[in-house]
TIMI-602310 format. One record per residue (C-alpha): residue in three letters; x, y, z. Coordinates in steps of 0.02 Angstrom, whole numbers, padded with zeros to 5 digits, always signed. Each point is the difference from the previous one (the first is absolute). Example, Ala and Ser with C-alpha at 12.3 -4.5 7.8 and 13.67 -1.06 7.14 Angstrom:
ALA+00615-00225+00390/SER+00069+00172-00033/
***
This chain:
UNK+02279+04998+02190/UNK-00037+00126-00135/UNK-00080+00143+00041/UNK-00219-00011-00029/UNK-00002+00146-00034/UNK+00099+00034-00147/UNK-00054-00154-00087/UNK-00195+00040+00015/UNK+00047+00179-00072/UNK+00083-00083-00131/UNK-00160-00100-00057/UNK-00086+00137+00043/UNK+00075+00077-00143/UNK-00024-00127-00122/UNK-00173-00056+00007/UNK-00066+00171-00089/UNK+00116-00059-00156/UNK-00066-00182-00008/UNK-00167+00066-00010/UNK+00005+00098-00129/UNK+00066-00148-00096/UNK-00142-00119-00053/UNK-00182+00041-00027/UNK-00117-00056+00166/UNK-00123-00062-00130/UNK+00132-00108-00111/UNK+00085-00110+00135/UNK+00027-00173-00062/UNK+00126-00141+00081/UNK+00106-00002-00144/UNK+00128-00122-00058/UNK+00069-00011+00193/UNK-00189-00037+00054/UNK-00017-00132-00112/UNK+00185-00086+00048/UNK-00045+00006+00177/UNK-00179-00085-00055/UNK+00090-00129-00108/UNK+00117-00040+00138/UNK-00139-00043+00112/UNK-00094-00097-00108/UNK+00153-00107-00060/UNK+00052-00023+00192/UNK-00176-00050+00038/UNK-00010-00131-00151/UNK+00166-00069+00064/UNK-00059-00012+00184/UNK-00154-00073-00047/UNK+00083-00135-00115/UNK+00112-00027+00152/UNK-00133-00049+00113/UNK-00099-00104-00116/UNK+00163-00103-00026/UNK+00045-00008+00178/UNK-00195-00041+00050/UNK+00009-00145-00129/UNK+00150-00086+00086/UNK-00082-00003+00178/UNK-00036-00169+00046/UNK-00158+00021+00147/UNK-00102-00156+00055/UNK-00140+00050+00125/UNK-00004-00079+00151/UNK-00146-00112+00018/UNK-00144+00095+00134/UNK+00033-00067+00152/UNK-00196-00009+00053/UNK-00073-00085-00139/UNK+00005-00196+00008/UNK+00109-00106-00148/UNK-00130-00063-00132/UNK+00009-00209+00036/UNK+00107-00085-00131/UNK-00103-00105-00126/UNK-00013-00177+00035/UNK+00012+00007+00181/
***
């Protein structure tokens, strides 16, 4: 197992030069922000037109209430 110590010096080290790098006030997602949205939203249009196919092919007949008596057939 590498050694903790060495690789939180490391990043340590680092941080102070990605800071310096972009304006705190300017931050915006970017072209990488708006991939990862895209990606999501296609994935959750697909999913959704998934279901609504798969929820049109289920076949469900309720089972008649078990308390309630059957309404008298006409003519009897």
């Amino acid at each position: 197992m590498p050694d903790m110590s060495a690789t939180h010096a490391a990043l340590v080290q680092l941080v102070p030069l990605a800071g310096d790098t972009f304006d705190k006030n300017k931050v915006t997602p970017g072209l990488l922000g708006f991939i990862v949205f895209a990606a999501l939203a296609l994935g959750t249009w697909g999913l959704m037109k998934s279901m609504s196919r798969h929820m049109g092919r289920v076949d469900f007949e309720e089972a008649p209430d078990p308390t309630t008596t059957p309404d008298p057939k006409p003519g009897q």
